[in-house]
C-alpha positions as CSV (number, residue, x, y, z in Angstrom):
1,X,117.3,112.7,123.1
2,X,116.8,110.9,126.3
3,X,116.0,107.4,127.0
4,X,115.8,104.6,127.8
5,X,113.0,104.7,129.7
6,X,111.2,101.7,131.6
7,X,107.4,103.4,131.2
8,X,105.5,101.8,129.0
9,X,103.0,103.8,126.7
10,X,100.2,102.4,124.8
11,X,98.6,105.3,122.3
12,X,94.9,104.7,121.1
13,X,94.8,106.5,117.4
14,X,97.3,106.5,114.5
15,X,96.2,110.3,113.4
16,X,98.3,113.2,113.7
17,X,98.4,113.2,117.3
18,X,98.9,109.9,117.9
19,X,102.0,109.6,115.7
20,X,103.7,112.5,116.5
21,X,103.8,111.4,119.7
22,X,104.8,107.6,119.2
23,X,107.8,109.4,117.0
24,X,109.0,111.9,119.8
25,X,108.0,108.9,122.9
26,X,110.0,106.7,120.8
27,X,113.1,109.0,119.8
28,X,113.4,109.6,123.8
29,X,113.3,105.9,124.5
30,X,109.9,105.0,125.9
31,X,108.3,101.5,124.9
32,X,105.1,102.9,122.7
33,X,102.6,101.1,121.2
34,X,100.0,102.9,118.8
35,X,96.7,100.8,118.5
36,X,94.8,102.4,115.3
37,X,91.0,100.5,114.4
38,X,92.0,101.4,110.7
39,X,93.3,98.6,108.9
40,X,95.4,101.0,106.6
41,X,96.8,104.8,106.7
42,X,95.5,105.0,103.3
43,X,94.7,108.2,101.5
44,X,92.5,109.3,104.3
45,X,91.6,113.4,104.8
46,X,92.4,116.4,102.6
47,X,94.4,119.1,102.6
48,X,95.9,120.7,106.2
49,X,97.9,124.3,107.1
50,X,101.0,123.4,108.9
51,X,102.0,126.6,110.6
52,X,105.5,127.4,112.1
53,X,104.7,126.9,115.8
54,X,103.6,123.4,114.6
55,X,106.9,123.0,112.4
56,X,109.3,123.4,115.1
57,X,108.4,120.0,116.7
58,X,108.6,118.4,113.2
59,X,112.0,119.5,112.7
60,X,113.1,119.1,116.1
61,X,112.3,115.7,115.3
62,X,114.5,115.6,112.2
63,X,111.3,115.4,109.8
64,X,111.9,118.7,108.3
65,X,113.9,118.2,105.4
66,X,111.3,115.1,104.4
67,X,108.2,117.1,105.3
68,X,109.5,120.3,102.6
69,X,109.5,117.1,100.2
70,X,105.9,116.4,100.6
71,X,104.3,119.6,101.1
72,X,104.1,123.2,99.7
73,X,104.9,126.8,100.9
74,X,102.3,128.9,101.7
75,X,103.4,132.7,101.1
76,X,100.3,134.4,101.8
77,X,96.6,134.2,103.2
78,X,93.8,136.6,101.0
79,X,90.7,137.7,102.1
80,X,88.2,137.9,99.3
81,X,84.5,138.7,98.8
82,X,82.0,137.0,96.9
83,X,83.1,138.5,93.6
84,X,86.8,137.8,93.8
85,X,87.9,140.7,94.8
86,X,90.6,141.6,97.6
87,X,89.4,142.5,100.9
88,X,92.4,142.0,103.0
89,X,96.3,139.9,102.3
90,X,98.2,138.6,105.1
91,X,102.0,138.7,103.5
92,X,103.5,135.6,105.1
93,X,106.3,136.1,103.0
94,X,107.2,139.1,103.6
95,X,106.6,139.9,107.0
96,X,107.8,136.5,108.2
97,X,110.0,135.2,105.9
98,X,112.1,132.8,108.5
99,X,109.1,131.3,109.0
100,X,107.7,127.8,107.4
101,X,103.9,128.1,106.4
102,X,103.1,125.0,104.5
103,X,100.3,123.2,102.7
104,X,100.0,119.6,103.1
105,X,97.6,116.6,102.5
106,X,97.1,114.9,105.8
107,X,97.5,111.9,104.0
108,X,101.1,112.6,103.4
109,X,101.7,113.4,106.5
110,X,100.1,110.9,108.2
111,X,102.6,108.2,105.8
112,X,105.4,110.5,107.0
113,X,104.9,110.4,110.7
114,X,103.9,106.6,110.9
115,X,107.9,106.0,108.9
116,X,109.3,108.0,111.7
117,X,107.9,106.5,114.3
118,X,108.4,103.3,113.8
119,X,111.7,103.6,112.5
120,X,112.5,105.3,116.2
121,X,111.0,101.9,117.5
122,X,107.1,102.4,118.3
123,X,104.8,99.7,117.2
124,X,101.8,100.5,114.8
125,X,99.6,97.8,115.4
126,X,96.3,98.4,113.0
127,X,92.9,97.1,112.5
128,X,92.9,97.3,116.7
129,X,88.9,99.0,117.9
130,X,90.0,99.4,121.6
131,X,86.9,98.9,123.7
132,X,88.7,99.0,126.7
133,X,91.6,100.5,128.8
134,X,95.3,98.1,127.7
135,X,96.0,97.0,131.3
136,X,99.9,96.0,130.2
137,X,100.8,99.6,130.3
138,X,101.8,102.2,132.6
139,X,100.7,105.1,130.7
140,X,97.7,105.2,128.1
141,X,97.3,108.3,125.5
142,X,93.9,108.9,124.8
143,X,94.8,110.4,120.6
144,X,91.1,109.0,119.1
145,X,89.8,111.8,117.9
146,X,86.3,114.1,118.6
147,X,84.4,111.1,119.6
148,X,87.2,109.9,121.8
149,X,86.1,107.3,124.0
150,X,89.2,108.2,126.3
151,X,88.0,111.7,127.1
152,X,84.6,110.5,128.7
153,X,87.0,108.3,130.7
154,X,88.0,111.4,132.2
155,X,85.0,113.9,131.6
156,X,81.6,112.2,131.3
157,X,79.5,112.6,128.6
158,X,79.2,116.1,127.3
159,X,77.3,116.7,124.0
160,X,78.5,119.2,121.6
161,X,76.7,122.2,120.4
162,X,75.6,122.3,116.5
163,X,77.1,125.4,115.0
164,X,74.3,125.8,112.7
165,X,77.1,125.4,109.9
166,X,77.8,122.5,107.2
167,X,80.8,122.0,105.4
168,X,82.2,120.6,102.3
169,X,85.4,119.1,101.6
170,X,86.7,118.0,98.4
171,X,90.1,117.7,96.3
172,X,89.9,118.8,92.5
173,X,93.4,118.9,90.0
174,X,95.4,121.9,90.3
175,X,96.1,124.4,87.5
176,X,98.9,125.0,86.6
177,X,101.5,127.1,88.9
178,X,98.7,127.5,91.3
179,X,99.0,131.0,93.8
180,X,101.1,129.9,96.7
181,X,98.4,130.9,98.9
182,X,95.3,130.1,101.0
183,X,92.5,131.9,99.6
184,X,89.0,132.3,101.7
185,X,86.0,133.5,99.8
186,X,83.6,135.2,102.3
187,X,80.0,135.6,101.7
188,X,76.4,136.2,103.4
189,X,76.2,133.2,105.7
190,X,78.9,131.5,103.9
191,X,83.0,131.1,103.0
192,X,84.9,129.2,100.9
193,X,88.7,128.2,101.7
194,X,90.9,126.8,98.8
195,X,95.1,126.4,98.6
196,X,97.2,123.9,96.7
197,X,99.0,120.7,97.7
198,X,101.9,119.2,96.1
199,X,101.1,116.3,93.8
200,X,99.2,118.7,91.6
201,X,95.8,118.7,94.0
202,X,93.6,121.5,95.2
203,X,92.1,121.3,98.6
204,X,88.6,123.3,98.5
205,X,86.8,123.7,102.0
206,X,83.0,125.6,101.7
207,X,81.3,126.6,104.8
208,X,77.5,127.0,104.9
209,X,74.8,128.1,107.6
210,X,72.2,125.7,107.6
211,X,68.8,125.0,110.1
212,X,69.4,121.4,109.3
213,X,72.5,119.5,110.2
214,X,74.6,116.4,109.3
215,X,77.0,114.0,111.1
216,X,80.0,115.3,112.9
217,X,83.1,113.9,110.5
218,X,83.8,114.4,107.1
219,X,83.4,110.7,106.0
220,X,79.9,111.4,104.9
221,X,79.3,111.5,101.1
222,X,77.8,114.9,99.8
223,X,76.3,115.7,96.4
224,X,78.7,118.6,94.1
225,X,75.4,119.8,92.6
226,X,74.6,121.1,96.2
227,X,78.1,122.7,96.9
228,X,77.5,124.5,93.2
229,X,74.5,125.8,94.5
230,X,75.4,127.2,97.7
231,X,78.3,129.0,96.3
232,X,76.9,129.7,92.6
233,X,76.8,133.8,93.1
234,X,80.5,133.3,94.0
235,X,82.8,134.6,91.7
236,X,86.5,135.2,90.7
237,X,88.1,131.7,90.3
238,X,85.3,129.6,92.2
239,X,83.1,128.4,89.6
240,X,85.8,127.0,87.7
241,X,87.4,125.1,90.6
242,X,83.8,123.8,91.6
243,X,82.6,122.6,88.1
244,X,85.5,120.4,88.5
245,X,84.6,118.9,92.0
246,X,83.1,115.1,91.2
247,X,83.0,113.8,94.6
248,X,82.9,115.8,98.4
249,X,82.9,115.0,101.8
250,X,80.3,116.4,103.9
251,X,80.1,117.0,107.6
252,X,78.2,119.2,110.5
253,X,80.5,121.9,112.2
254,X,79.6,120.9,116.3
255,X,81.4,123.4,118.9
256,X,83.2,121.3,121.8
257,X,84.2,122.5,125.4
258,X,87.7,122.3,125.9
259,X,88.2,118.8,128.6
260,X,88.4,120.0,131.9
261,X,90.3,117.4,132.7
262,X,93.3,115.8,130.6
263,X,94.7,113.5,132.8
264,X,94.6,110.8,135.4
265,X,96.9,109.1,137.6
266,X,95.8,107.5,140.5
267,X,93.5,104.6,140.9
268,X,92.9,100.8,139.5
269,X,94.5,100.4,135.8
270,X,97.3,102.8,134.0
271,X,97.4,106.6,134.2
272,X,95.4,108.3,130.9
273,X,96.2,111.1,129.0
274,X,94.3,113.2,126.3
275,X,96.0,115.0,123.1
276,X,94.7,116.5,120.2
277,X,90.9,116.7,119.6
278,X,90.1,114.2,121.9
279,X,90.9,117.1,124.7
280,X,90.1,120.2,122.8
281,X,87.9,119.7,118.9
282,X,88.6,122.8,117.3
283,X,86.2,124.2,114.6
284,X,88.2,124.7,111.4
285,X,88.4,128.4,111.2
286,X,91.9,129.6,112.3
287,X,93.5,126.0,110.7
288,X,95.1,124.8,114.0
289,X,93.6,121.6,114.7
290,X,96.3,119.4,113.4
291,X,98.9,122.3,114.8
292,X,97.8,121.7,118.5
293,X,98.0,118.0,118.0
294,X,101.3,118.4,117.1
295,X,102.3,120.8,119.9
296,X,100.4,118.2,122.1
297,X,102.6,115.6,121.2
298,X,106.5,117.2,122.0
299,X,105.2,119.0,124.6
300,X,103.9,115.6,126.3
301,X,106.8,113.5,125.7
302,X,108.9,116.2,127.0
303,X,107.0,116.8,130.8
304,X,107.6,112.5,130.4
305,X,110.9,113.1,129.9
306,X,111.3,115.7,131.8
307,X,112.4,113.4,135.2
308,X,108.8,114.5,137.1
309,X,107.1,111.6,138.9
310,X,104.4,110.8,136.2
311,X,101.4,112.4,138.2
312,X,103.2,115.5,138.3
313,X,104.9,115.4,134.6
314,X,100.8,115.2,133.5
315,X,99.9,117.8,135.8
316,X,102.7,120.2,134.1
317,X,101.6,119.5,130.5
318,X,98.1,120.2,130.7
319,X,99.2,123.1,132.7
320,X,100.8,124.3,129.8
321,X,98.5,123.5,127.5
322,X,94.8,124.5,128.5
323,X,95.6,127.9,128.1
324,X,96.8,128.1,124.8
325,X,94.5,125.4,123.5
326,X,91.4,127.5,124.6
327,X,92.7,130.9,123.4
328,X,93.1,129.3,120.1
329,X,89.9,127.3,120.4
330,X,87.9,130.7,121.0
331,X,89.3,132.4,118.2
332,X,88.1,129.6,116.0
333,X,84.7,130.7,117.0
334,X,84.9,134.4,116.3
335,X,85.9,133.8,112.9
336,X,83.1,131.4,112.3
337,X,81.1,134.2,112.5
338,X,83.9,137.1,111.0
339,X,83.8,135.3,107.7
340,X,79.9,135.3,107.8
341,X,79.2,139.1,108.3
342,X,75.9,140.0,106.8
343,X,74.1,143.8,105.6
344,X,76.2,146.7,107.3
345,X,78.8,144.5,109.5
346,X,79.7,143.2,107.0
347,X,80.1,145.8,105.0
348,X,82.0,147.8,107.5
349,X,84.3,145.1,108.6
350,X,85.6,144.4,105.1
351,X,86.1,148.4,104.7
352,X,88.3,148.3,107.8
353,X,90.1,145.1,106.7
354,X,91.0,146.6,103.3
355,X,92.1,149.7,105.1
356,X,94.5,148.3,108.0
357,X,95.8,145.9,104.9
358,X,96.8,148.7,102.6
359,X,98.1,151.3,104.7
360,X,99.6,148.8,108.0
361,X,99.9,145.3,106.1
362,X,102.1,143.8,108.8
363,X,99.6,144.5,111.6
364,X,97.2,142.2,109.6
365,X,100.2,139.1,110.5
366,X,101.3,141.0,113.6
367,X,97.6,139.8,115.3
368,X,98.8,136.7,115.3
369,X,102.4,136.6,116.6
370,X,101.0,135.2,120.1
371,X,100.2,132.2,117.9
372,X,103.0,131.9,115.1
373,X,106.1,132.9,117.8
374,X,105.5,130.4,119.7
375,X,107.6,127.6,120.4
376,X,107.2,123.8,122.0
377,X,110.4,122.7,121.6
378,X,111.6,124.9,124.5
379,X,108.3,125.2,126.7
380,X,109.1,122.5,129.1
């Protein structure tokens, strides 16, 4: 790594994005501060798909041996309908088998990146709301989320479109020697994603179309009995995993534009940056949210590091970042309304899924080299 470096950074958020970059800032030798308006990085969140492109950066920063620890392997994505049955089986295994596909609670994670970064010398200072701009900084990182005060800095005020969709999140106990895999559930208006975590936990997301709508974020409590209804004509191992749910999360699925505008450098106060969802909210469907943030994060530090005057080292990254942030964002959407297929579609889209997946099973992975292959470690 690189460093020292005179700039000072200040980082508003100790999520993902926020600490992955105050970990690869840090390890390059700027001065970082991350100011986090949680007084803990408790046992916040549920389960998350850490994909290879996203894995790179955390062995590239010497978390990888530490992150096989806390998480699981993921061998293989199914397609299932409402009965059980399978419509479609993405062998990761097979067909990628250098690659890491792994199953983690963001809770763990989270623990992990906050011990790297401060033991690479960034600051974690929590309990800190930040109402306003830090004017003892050269550089501020806007990393605070969907409702990112930083972003409007930079964009305005631009209100998200309700998907029409509702989702639940939960955590149940494993059973024993759970499938290595991430299992979605597709139904008439409806899906349900499940895989297993280490520590003996189940992550269970359930998707619902819905004329009514709830708050964006998944703080907001939800009642079981309702999940149990929505997906009682589910079969296969559903019903079991959702008599066991006691307590859910629930929160309304809100489509976001991708920021037009990630940056700033000129004018009164420090230069800003976005990462993460404050620049581009992702809806859950093609589990890259927490990937981009971490892609974000190297690939930031890096144009910093890079030896660009800053203006220009901010101009470069969200040069190379738009693109791939709104391809991925976009195909997000699609499969919110893939998984949802009703009458005939759907009906002929899970014949041709079952078809390509038995006689070409490595086209089914092969889609989504653009997104898998890639690498941020050696983008800049």
């Amino acid at each position: 790594m690189s460093g020292p470096h005179s700039l000072p950074i200040a980082i508003i958020g100790g999520g993902v994005a926020g600490l992955t970059a105050a970990c690869a800032l840090a390890r390059r030798g700027f001065p970082v501060r991350v100011l986090e308006r949680a007084a803990s990085l408790d046992d916040i969140g549920a389960g998350l798909q850490i994909s290879p492109n996203a894995f790179r950066v955390l062995d590239a920063l010497g978390l990888g041996p530490r992150f096989r620890e806390i998480s699981l392997q993921s061998e293989r994505v199914e397609l299932r309908d409402t009965s059980g049955a399978m419509v479609a089986r993405l062998d990761l295994a097979r067909f990628r088998p250098q690659d890491e596909f792994r199953l983690v609670h963001r809770a763990r994670l989270v623990e992990m990146l906050a011990d790297a970064a401060r033991a690479a010398g960034a600051e974690i200072e929590l309990g800190h709301d930040v109402h306003s701009i830090p004017r003892d900084c050269r550089l501020v990182i806007g990393a605070d989320g969907v409702k990112s005060r930083t972003r409007s800095l930079l964009n305005g005020t631009q209100a998200p479109f309700f998907t029409g969709q509702s989702a639940w999140r939960t955590l149940i106990p494993a059973e024993e020697e759970p499938a290595p895999a991430a299992q979605i559930f597709m139904g008439p208006g409806r899906h349900l994603v499940s895989y297993p975590l280490a520590g003996g936990l189940r992550n269970i997301v359930a998707v619902l179309e819905r004329p009514d709508w709830q708050d964006e974020g998944w703080s907001q409590p939800g009642d079981p009995n309702d999940l149990r209804a929505a997906f009682a004509r589910f079969g296969g191992p559903v019903p079991g995993w959702l008599e066991r749910v006691q307590q859910v999360g629930l929160w309304g699925l809100f489509r976001h534009p991708v920021a037009p505008h990630w940056y700033r450098a000129e004018g009164d106060g420090p230069a800003l940056a976005l990462i993460g969802d404050a620049a581009h909210p992702t809806l859950p469907f093609m589990a890259q949210g927490a990937v981009m943030a971490i892609e974000d994060a190297w690939i930031l530090a890096a144009c910093l590091d890079s030896g660009r005057e800053l203006g220009a080292a901010l101009q470069h990254f969200q040069s190379l970042r738009h693109p791939r942030c709104v391809r991925i964002v976009d195909a997000a959407n699609a499969n919110a309304r893939n998984y949802h297929l009703k009458g005939p579609a759907r009906a002929v889209a899970h014949a041709g899924l079952r078809t390509v997946s038995r006689l070409a099973p490595g086209q089914m992975i092969g889609r989504f080299a653009w997104l898998y292959d890639y690498d941020p470690t050696t983008a800049v």
